[in-house]
Biopython code that builds the backbone (N, CA, C, O; Angstrom):
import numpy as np
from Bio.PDB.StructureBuilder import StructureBuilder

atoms = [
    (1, "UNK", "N", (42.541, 273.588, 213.447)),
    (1, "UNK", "CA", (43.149, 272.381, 212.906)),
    (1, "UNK", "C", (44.668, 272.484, 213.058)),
    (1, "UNK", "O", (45.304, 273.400, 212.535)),
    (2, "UNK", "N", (45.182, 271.599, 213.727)),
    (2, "UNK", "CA", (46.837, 270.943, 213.455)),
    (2, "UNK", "C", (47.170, 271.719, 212.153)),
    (2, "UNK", "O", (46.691, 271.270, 211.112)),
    (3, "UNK", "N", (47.897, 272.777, 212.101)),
    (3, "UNK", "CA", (48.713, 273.447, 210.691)),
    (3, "UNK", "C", (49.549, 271.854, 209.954)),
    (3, "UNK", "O", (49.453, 271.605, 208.752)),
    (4, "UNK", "N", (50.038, 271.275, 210.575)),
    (4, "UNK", "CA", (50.835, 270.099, 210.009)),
    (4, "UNK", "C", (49.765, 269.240, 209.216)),
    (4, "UNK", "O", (49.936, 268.628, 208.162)),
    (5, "UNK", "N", (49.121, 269.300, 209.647)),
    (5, "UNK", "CA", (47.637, 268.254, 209.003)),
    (5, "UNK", "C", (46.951, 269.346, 207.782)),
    (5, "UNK", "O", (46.545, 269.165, 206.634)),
    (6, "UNK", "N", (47.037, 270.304, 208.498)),
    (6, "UNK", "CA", (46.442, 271.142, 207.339)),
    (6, "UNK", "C", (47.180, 271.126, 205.919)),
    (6, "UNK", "O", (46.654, 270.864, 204.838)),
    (7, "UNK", "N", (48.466, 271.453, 206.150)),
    (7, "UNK", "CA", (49.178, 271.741, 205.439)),
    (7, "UNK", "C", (49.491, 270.346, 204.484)),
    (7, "UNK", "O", (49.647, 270.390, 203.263)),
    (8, "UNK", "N", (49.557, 268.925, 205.432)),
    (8, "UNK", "CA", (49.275, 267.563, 204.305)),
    (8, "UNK", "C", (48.017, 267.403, 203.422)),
    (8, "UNK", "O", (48.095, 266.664, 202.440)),
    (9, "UNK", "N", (46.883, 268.033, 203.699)),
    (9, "UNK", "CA", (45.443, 268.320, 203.119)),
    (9, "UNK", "C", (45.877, 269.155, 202.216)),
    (9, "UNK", "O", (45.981, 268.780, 201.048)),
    (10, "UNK", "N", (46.034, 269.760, 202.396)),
    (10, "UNK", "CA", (46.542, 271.373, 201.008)),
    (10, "UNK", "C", (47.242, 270.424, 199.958)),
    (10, "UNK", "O", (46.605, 270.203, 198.928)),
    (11, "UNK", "N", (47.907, 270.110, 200.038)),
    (11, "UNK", "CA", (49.368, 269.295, 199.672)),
    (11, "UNK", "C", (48.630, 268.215, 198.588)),
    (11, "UNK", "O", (48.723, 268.325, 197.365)),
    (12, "UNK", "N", (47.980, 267.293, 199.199)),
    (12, "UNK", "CA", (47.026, 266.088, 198.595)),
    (12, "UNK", "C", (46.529, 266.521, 197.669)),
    (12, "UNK", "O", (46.885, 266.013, 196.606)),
    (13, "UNK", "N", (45.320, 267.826, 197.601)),
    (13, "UNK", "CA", (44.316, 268.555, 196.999)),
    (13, "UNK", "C", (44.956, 269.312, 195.736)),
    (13, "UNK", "O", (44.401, 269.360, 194.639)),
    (14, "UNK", "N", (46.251, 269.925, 196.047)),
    (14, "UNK", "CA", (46.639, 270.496, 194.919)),
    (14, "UNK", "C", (47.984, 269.845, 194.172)),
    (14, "UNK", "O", (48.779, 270.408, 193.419)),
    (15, "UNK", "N", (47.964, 268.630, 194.584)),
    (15, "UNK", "CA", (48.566, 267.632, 194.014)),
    (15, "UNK", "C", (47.917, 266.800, 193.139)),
    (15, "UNK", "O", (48.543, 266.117, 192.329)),
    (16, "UNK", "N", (46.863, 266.792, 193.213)),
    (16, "UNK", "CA", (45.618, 265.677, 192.536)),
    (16, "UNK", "C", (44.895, 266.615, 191.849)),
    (16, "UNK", "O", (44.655, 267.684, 192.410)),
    (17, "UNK", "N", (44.345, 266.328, 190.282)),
    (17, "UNK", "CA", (43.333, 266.707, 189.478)),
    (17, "UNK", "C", (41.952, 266.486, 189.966)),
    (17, "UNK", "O", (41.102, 267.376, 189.965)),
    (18, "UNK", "N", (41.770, 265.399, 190.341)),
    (18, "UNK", "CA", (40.548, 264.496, 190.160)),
    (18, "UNK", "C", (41.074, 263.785, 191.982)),
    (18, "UNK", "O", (41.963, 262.934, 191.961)),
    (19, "UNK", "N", (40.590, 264.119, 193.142)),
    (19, "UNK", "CA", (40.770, 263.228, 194.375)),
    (19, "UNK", "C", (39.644, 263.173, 195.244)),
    (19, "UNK", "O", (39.042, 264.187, 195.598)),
    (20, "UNK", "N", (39.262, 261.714, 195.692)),
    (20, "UNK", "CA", (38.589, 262.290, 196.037)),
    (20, "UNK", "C", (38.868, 261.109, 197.790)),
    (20, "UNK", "O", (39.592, 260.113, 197.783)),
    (21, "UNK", "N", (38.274, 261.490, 198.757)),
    (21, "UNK", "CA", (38.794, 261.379, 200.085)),
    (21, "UNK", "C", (37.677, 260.170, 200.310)),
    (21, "UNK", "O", (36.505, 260.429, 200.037)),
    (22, "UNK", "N", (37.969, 259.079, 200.722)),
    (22, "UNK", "CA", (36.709, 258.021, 200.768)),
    (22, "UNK", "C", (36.922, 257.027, 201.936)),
    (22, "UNK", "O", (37.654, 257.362, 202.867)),
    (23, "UNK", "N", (36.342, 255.876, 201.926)),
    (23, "UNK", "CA", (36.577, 254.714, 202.688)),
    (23, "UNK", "C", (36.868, 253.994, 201.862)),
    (23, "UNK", "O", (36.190, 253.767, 200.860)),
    (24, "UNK", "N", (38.194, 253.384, 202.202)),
    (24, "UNK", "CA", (38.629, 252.263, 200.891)),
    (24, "UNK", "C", (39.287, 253.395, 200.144)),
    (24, "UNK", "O", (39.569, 254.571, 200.375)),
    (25, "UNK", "N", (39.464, 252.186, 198.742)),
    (25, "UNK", "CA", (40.463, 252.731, 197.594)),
    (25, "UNK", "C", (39.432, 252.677, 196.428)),
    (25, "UNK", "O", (38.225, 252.467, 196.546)),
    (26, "UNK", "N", (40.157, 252.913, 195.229)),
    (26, "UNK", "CA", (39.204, 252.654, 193.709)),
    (26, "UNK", "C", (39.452, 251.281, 194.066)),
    (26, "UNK", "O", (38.627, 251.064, 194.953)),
    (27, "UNK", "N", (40.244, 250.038, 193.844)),
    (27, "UNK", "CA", (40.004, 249.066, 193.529)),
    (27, "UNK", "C", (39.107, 248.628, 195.273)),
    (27, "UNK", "O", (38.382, 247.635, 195.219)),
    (28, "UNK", "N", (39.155, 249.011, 195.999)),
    (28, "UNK", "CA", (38.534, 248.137, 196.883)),
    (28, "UNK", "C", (37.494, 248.936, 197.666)),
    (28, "UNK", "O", (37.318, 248.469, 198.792)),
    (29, "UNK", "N", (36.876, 249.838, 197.427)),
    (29, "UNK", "CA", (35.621, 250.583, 198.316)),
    (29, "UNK", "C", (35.200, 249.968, 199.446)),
    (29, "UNK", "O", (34.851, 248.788, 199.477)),
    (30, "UNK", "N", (35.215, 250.878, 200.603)),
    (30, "UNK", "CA", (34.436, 249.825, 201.694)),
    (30, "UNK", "C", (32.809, 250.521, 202.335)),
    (30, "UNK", "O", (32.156, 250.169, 203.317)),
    (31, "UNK", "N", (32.614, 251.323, 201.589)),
    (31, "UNK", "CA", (31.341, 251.367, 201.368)),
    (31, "UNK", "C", (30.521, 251.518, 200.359)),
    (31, "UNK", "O", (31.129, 251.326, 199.306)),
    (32, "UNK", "N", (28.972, 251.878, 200.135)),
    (32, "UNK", "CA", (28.477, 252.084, 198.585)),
    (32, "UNK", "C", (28.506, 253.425, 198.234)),
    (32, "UNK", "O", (28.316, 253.615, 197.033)),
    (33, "UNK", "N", (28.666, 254.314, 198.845)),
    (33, "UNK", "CA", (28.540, 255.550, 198.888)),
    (33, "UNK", "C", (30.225, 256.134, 197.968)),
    (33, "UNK", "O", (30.403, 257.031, 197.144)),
    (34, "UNK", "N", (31.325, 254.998, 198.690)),
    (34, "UNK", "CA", (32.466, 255.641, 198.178)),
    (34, "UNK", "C", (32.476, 254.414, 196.513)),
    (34, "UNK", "O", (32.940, 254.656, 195.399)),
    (35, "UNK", "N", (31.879, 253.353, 196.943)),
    (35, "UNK", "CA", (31.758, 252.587, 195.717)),
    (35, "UNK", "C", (31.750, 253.551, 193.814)),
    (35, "UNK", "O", (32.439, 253.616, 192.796)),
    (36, "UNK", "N", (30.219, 254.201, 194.502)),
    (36, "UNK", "CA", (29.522, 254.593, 193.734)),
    (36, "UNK", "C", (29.897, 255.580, 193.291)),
    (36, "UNK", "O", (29.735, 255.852, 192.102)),
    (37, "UNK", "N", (30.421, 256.271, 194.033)),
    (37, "UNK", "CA", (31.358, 257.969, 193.710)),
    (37, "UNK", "C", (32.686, 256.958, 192.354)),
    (37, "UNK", "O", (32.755, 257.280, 191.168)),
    (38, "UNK", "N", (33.280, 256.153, 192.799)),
    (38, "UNK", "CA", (34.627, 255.640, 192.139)),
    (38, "UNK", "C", (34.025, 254.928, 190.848)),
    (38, "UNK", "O", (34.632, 254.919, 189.777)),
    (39, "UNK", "N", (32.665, 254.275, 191.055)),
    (39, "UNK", "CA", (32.161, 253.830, 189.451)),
    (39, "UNK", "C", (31.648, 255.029, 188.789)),
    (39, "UNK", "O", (31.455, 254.804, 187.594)),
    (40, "UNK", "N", (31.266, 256.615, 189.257)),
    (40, "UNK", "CA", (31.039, 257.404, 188.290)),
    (40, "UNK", "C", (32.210, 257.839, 187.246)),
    (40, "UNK", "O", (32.163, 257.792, 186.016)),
    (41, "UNK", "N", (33.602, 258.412, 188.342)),
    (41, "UNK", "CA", (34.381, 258.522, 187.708)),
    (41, "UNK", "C", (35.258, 257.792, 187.043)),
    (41, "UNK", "O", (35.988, 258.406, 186.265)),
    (42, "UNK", "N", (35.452, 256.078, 187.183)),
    (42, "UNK", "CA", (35.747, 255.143, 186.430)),
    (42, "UNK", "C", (35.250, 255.699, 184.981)),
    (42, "UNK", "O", (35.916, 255.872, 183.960)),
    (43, "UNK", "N", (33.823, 255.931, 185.228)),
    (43, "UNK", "CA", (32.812, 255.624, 184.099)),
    (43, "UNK", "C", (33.587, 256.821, 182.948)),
    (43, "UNK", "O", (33.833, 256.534, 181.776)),
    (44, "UNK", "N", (33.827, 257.909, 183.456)),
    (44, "UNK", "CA", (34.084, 259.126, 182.765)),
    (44, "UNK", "C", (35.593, 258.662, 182.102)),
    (44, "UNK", "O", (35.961, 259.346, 181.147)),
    (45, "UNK", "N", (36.529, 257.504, 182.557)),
    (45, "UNK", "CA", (37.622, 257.474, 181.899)),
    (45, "UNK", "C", (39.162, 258.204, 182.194)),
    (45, "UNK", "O", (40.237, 257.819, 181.737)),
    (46, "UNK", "N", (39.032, 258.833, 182.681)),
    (46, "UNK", "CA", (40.004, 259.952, 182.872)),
    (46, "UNK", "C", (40.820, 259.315, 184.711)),
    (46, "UNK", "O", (40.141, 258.828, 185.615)),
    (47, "UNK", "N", (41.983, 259.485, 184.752)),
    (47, "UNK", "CA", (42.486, 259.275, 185.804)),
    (47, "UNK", "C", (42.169, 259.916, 187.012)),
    (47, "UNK", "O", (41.539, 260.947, 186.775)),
    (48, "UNK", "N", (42.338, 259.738, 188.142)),
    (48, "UNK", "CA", (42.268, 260.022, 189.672)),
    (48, "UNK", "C", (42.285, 258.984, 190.262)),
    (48, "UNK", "O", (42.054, 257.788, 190.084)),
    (49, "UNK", "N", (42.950, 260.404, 191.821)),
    (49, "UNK", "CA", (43.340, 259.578, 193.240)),
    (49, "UNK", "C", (42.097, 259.607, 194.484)),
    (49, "UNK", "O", (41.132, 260.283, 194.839)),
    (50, "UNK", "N", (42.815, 258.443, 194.837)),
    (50, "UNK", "CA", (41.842, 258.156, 196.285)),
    (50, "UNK", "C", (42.783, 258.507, 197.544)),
    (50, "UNK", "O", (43.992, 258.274, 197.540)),
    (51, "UNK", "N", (42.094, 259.094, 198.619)),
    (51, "UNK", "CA", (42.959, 259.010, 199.978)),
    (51, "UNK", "C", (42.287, 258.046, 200.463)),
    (51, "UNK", "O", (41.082, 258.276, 200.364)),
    (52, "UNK", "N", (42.576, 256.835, 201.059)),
    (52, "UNK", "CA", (41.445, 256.139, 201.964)),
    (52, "UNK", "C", (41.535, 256.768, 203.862)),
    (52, "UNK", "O", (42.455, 256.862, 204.675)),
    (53, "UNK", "N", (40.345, 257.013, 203.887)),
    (53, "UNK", "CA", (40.505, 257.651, 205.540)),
    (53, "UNK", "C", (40.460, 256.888, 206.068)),
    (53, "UNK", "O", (41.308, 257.078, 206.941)),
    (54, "UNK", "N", (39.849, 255.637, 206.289)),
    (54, "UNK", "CA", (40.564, 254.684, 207.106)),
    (54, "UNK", "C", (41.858, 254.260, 207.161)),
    (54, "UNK", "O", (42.014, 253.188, 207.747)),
    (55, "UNK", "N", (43.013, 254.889, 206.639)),
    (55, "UNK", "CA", (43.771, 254.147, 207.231)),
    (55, "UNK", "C", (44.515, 255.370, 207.932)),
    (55, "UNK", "O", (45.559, 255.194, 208.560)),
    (56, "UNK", "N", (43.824, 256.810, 207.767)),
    (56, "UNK", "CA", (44.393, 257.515, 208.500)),
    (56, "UNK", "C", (43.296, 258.357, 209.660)),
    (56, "UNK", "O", (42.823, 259.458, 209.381)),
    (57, "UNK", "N", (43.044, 257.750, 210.773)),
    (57, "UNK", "CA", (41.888, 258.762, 211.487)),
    (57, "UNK", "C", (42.024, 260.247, 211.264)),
    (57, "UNK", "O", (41.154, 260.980, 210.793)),
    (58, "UNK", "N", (43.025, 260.534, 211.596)),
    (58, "UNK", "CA", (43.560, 261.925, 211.544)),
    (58, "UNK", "C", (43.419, 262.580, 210.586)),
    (58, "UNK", "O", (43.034, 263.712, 210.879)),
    (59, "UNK", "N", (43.627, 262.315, 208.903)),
    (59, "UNK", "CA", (42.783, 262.591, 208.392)),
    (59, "UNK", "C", (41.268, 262.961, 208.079)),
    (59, "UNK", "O", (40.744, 263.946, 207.559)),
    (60, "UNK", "N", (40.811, 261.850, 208.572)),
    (60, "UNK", "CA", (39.515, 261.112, 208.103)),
    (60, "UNK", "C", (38.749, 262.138, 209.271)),
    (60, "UNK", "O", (37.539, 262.307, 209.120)),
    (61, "UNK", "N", (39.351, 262.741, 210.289)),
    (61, "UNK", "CA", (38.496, 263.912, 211.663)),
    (61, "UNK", "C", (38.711, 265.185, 210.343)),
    (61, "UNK", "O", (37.815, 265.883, 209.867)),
    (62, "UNK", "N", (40.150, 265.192, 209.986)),
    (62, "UNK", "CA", (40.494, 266.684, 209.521)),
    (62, "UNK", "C", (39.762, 266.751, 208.334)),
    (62, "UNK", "O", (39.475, 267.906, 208.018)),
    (63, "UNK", "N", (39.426, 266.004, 207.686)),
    (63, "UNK", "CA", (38.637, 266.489, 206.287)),
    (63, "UNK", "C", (37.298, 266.908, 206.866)),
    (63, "UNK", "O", (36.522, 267.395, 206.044)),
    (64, "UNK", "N", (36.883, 266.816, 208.091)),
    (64, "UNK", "CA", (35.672, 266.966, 208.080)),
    (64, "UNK", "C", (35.382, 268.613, 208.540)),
    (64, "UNK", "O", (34.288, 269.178, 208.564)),
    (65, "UNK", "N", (36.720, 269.181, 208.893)),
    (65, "UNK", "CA", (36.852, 270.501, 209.252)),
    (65, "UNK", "C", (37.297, 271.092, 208.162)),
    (65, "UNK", "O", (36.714, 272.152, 207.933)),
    (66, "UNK", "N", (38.524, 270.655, 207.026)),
    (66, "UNK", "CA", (39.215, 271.364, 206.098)),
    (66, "UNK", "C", (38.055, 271.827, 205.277)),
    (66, "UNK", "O", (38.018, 273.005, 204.922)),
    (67, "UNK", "N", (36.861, 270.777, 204.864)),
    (67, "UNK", "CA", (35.657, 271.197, 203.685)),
    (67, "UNK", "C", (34.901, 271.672, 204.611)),
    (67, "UNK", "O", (34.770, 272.883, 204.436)),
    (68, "UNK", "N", (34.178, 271.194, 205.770)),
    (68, "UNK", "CA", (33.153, 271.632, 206.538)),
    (68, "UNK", "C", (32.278, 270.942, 205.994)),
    (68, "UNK", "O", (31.236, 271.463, 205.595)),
    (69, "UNK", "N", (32.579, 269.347, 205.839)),
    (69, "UNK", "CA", (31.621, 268.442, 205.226)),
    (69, "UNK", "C", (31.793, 267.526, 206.181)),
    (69, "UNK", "O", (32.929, 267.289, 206.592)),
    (70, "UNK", "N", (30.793, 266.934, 206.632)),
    (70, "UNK", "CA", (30.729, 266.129, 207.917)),
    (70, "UNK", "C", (31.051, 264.494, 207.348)),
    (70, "UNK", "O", (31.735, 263.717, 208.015)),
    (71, "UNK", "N", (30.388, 264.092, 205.896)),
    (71, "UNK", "CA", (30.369, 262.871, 205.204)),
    (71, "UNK", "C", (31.700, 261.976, 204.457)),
    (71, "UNK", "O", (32.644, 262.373, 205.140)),
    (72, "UNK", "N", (31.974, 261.515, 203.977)),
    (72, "UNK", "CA", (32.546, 260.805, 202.910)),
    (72, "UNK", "C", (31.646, 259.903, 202.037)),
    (72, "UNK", "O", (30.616, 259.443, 202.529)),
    (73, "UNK", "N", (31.957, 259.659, 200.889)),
    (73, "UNK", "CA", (33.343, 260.540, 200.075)),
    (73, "UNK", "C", (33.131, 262.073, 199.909)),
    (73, "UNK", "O", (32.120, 262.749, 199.720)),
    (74, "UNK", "N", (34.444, 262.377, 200.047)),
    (74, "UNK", "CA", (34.763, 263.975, 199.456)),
    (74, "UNK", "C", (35.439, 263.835, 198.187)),
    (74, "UNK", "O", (36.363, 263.053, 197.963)),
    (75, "UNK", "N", (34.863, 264.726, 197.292)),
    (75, "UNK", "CA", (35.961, 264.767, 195.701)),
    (75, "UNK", "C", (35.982, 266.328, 195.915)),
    (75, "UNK", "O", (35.365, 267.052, 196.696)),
    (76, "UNK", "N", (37.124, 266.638, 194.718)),
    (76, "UNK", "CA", (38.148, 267.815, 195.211)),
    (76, "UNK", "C", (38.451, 267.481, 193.395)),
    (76, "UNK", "O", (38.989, 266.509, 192.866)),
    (77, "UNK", "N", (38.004, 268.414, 192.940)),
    (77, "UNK", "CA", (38.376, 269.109, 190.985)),
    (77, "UNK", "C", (38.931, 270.122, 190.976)),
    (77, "UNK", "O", (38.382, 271.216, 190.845)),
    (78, "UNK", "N", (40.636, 269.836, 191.174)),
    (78, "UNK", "CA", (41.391, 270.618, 190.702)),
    (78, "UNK", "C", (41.229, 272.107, 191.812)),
    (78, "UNK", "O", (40.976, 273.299, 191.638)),
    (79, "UNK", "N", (41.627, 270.960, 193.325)),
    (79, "UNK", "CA", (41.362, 271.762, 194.100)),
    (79, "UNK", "C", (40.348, 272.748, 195.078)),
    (79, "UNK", "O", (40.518, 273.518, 196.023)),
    (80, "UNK", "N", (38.793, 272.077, 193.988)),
    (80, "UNK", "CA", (37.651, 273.019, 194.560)),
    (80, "UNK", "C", (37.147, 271.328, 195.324)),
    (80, "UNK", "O", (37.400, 270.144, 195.103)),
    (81, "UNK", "N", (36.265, 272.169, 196.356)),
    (81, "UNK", "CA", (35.578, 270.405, 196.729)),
    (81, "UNK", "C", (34.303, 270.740, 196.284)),
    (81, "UNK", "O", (33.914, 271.826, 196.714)),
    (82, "UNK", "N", (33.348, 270.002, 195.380)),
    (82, "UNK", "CA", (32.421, 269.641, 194.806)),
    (82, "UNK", "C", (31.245, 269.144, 195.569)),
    (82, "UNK", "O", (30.105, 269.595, 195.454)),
    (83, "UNK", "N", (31.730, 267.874, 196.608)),
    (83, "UNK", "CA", (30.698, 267.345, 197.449)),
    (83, "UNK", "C", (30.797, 266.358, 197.862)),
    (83, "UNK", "O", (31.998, 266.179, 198.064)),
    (84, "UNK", "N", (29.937, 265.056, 198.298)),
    (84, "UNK", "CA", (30.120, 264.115, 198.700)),
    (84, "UNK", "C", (29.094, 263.232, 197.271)),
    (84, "UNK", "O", (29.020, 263.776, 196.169)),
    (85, "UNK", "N", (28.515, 262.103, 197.504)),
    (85, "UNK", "CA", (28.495, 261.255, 196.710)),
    (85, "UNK", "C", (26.998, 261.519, 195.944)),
    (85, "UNK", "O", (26.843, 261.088, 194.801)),
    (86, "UNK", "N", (26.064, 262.146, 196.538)),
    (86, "UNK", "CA", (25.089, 262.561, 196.066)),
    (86, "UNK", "C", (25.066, 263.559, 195.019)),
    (86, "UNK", "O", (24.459, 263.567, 193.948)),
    (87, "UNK", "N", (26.024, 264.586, 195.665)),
    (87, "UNK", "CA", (26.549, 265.463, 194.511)),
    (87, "UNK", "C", (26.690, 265.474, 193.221)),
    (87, "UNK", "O", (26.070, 265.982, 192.287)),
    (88, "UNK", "N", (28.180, 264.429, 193.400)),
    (88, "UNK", "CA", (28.243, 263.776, 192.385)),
    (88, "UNK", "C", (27.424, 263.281, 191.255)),
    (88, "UNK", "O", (27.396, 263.649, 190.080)),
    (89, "UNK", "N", (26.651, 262.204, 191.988)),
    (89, "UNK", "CA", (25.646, 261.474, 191.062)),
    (89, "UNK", "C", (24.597, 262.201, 190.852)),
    (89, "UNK", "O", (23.736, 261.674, 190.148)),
    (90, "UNK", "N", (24.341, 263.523, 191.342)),
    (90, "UNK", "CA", (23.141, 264.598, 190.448)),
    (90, "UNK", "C", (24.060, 265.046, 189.029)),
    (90, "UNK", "O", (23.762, 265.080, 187.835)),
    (91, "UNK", "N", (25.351, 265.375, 189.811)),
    (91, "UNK", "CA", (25.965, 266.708, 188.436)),
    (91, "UNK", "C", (26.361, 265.392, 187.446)),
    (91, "UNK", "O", (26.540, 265.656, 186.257)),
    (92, "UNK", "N", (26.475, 264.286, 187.792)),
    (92, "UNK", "CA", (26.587, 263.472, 186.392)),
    (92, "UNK", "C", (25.157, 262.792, 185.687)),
    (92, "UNK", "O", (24.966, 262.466, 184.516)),
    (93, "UNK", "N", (24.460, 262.732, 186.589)),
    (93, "UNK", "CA", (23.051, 262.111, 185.768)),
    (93, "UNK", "C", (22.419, 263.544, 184.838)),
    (93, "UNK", "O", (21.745, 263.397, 183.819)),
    (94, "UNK", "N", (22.675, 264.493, 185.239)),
    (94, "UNK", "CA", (22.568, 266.172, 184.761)),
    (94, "UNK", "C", (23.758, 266.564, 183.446)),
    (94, "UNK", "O", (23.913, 267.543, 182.716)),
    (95, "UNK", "N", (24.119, 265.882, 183.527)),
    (95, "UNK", "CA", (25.519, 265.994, 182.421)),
    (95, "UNK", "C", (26.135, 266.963, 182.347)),
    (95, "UNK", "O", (26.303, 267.642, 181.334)),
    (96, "UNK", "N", (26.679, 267.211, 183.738)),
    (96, "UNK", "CA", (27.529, 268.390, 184.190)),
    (96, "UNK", "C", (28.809, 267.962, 184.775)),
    (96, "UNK", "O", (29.699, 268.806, 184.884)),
    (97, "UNK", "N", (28.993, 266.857, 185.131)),
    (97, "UNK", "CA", (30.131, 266.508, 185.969)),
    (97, "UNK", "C", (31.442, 266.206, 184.431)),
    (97, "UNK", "O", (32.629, 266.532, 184.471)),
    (98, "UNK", "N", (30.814, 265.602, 183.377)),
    (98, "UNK", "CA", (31.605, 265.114, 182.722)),
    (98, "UNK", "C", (32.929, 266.247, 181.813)),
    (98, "UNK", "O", (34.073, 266.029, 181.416)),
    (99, "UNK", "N", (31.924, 267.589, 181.786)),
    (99, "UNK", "CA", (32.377, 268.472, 181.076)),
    (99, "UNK", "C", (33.294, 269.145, 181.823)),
    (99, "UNK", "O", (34.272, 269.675, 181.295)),
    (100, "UNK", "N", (33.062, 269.186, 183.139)),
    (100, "UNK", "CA", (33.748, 270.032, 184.648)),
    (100, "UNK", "C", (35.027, 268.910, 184.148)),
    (100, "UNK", "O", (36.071, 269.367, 183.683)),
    (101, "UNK", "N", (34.851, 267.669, 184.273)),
    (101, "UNK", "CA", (36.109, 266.738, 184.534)),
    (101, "UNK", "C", (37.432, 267.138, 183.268)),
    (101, "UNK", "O", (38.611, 267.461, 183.414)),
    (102, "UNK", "N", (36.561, 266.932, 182.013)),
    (102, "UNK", "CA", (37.199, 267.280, 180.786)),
    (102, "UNK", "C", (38.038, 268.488, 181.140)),
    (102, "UNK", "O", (39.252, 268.564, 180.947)),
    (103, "UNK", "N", (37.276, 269.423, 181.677)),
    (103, "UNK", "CA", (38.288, 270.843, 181.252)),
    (103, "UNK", "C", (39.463, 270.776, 181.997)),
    (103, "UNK", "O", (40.497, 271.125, 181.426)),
    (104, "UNK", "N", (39.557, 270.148, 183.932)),
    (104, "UNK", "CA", (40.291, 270.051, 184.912)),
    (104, "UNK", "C", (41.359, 269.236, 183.846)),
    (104, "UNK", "O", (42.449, 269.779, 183.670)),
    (105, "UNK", "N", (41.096, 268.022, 183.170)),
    (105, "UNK", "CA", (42.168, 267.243, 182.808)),
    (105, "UNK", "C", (42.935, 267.926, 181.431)),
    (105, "UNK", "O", (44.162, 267.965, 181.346)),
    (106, "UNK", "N", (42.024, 268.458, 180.372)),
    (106, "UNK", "CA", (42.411, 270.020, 180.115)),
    (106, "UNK", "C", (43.856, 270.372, 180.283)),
    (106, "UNK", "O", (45.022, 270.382, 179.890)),
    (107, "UNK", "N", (43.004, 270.628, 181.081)),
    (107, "UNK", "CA", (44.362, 272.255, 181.614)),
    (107, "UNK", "C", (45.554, 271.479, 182.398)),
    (107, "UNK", "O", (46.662, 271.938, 182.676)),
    (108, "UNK", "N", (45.137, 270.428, 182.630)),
    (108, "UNK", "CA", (46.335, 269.664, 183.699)),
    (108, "UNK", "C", (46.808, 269.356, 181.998)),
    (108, "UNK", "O", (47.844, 270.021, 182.035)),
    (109, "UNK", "N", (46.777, 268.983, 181.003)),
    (109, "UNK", "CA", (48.143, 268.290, 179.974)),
    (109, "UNK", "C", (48.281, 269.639, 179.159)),
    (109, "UNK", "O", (48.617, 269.480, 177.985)),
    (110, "UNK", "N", (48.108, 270.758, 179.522)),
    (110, "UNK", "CA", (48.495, 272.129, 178.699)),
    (110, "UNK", "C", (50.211, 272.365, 179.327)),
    (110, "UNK", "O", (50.389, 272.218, 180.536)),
    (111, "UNK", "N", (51.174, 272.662, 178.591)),
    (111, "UNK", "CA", (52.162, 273.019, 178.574)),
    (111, "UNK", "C", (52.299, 274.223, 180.076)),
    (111, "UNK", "O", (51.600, 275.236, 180.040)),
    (112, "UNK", "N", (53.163, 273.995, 181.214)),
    (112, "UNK", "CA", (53.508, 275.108, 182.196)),
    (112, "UNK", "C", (53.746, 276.185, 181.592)),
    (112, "UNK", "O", (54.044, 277.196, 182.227)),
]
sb = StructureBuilder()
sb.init_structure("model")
sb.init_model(0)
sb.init_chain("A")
sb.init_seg("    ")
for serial, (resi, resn, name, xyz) in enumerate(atoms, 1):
    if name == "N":
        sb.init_residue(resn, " ", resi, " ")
    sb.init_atom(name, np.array(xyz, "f"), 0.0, 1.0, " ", f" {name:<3s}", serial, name[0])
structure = sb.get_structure()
């Protein structure tokens, strides 16, 4: 991978609590897959970012090497990547995603 690309991926990931890499944005999804990922974590309350890969190809090739995840959406908690949208919607119908989210946002408003 392009170190320059890499290094904007690094950058995004440990800049963001809660990000997750999709088609579209939160307010405008352009598929159901990234829809559905953005109404779980709506649902949970807590803030996060979107990258939309469409508007960057270059991205949207490099995420698929940086995780070694071929799909979108990608979410990324506080730096780890979690999965794509299926993922998701197991570890929250399982009532695991909500508690993972809590602690990330946690530790993000604890004093440096």
């Amino acid at each position: 991978m392009n170190p320059i690309l890499q290094t904007k991926i690094e950058g995004q990931i440990k800049n963001s609590k809660i990000l997750i890499y999709m088609k579209g944005n939160a307010a405008m999804p352009q598929c159901g897959f990234s829809a559905a990922t953005v109404q779980v974590f709506s649902s949970l309350g807590y803030p996060f970012d979107t990258v939309d890969i469409l508007e960057d190809p270059e991205i949207r090739q490099g995420m698929k090497e940086f995780s070694n995840w071929p799909t979108f959406p990608q979410v990324y908690l506080d730096g780890e990547f979690i999965g794509g949208c299926d993922i998701v919607m197991e570890m929250h119908q399982r009532g695991e995603l909500e508690p993972m989210v809590r602690e990330v946002m946690a530790k993000a408003s604890e004093p440096a």
